[in-house]
C-alpha positions, -999 to 999 in steps of 0.1 A, spaced: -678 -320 -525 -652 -296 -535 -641 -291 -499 -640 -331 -491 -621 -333 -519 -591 -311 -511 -596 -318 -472 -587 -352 -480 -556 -345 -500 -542 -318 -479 -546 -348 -449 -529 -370 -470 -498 -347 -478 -501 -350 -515 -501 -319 -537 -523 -319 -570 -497 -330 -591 -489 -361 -570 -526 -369 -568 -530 -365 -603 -501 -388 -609 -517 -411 -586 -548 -409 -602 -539 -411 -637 -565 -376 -636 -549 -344 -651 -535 -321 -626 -556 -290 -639 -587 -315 -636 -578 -323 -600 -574 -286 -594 -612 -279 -611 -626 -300 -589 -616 -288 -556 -620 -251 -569 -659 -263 -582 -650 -253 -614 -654 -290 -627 -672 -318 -616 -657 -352 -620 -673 -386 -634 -685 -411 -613 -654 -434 -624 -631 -400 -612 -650 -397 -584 -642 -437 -572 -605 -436 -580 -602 -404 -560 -616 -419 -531 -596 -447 -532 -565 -430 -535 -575 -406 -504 -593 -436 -484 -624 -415 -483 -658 -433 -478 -672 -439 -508 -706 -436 -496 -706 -400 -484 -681 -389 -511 -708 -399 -538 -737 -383 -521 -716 -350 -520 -712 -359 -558 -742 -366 -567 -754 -338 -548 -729 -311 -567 -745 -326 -602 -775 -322 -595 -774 -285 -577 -752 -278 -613 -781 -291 -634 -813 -280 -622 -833 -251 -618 -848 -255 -584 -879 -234 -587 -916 -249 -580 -920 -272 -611 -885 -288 -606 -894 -297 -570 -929 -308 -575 -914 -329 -612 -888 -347 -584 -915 -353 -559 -935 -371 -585 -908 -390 -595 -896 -396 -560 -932 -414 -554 -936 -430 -585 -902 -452 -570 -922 -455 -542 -895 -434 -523 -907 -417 -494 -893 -383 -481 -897 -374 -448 -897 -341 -434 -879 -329 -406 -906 -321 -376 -896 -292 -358 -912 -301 -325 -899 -337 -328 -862 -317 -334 -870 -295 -305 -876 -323 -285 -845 -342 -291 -827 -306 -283 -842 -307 -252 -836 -341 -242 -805 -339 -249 -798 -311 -227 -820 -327 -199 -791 -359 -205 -762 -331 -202 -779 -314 -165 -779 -347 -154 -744 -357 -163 -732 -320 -149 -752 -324 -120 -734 -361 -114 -699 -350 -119 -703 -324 -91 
């Protein structure tokens, strides 16, 4: 999130202090956040993207993602206490199938040969 964060302000030519000005969110704050020293509120979080016309939508799942990494212990009781919780909201994770991923890699590069092969 960090990195968004002061991607998207260095894009928009603002320093911190004008985005903090902008924001109404201390300058030091502004700083904290895009050195991960801080993490901002969700309210923080909103006005920033705003501000810096960053999709909301990804900027919050970089949020939320940076809160949670902060705030749990990831060993083997974490993951199996989310996994319960993920299916008692009936929320369904789906793994990543190597062969299916494999697959896609090489039908890409079947599409690519066949492009190559029509441009000569």
């Amino acid at each position: 999130m960090k990195e968004i964060l002061k991607q998207a302000r260095i894009e928009k030519g603002l320093s911190t202090r004008k985005l903090a000005e902008l924001t109404k969110i201390d300058q030091a704050l502004i700083s904290k956040f895009e050195n991960g020293l801080r993490v901002p509120t969700k309210k923080q979080i909103q006005n920033i993207a705003f501000v810096l016309e960053i999709e909301l939508p990804s900027l919050l799942v970089a949020w939320y993602k940076t809160k949670l990494l902060n705030n749990l212990d990831f060993n083997q009781f974490a993951i199996q206490a989310i996994s319960q919780i993920l299916q008692e909201k009936g929320i369904e994770v789906v793994k990543e199938n190597k062969d299916n991923k494999i697959a896609e890699i090489l039908d890409e590069i079947e599409l690519l040969k066949q492009k190559l092969t029509g441009l000569k």
